[in-house]
C-alpha positions as CSV (number, residue, x, y, z in Angstrom):
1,X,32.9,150.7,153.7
2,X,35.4,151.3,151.5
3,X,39.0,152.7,152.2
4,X,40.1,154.4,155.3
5,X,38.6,156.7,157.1
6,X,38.5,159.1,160.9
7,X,35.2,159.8,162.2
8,X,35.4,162.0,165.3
9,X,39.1,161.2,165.4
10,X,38.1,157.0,166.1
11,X,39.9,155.2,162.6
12,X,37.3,153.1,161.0
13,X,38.5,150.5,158.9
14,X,35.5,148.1,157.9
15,X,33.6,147.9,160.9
16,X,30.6,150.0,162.6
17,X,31.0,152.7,165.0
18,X,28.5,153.7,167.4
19,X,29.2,157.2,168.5
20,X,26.0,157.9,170.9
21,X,23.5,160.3,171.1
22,X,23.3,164.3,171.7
23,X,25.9,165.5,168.9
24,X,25.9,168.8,166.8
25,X,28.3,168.1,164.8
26,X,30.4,165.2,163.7
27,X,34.0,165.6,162.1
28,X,34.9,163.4,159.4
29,X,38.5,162.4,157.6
30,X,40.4,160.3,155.4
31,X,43.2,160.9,153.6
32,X,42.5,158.8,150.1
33,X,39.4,158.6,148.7
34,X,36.9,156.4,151.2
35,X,33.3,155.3,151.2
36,X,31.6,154.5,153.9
37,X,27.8,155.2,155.5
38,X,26.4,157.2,158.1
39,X,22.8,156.2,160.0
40,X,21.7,158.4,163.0
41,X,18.5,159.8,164.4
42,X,16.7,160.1,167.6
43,X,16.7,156.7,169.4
44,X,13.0,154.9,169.4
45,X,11.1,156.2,172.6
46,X,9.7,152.8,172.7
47,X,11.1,149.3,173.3
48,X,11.7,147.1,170.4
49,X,12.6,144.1,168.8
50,X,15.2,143.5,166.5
51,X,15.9,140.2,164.4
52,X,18.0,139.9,161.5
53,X,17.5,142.7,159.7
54,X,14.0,143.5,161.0
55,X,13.0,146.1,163.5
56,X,9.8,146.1,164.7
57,X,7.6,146.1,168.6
58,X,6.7,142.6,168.7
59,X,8.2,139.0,167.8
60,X,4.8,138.5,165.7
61,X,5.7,141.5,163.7
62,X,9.3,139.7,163.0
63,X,8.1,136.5,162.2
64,X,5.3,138.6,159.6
65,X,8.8,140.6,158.2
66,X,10.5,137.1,157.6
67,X,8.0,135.6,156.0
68,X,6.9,138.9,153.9
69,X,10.9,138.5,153.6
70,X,10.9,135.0,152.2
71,X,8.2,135.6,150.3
72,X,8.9,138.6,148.3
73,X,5.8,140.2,148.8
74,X,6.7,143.8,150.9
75,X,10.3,143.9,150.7
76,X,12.0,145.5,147.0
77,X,15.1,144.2,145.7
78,X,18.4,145.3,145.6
79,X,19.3,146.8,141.8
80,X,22.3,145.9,140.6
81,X,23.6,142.7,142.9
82,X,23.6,140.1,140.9
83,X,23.5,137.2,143.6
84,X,20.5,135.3,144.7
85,X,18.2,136.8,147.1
86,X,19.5,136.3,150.6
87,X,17.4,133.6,153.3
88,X,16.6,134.9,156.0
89,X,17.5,132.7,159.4
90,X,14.6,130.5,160.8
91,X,12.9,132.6,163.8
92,X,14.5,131.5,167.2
93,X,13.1,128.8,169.5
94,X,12.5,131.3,172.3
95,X,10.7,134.8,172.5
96,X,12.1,137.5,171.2
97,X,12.9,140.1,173.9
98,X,12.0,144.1,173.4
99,X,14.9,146.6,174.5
100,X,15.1,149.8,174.5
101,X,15.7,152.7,176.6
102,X,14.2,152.8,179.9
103,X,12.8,155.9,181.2
């Protein structure tokens, strides 16, 4: 994010906001020019696992998305960042645990 900026009247300044679910509508502000990004949707239905930057419903389906990861062979690259590619952590010692919403 750059800049400063009001979402639903909460400043945000660098950091992530979780507003929750069921809105219509969501005001946003800033007073100078800002950048920042917005991710919503309809929460999963169904538990799941989250590592790093992997979602999936299993900790076998992680450890596949960190190799695939490491490897290069299903994630794309980022255009334009000039840095080496990111390494993802080593998978933990102990199971990965699925949240979610209970029902």
């Amino acid at each position: 994010m750059q800049g400063a900026a009001e979402v639903d009247g909460v400043p945000v300044r660098g950091e992530m906001l979780y507003l929750g679910c069921g809105r219509r509508e969501l005001p946003l502000r800033a007073e100078t020019a800002a950048g920042l990004m917005l991710l919503g949707g309809e929460p999963f239905e169904e538990r799941i696992v989250m590592f790093w930057n992997f979602v999936g419903r299993t900790g076998q389906e992680m450890a596949q998305a960190r190799e695939d990861w490491m490897t290069g062979d299903r994630f794309g690259e980022v255009h334009g960042y000039a840095g080496r590619r990111l390494s993802a952590p080593e998978m933990p010692a102990t199971p990965l645990k699925p949240r979610g919403r209970e029902r």
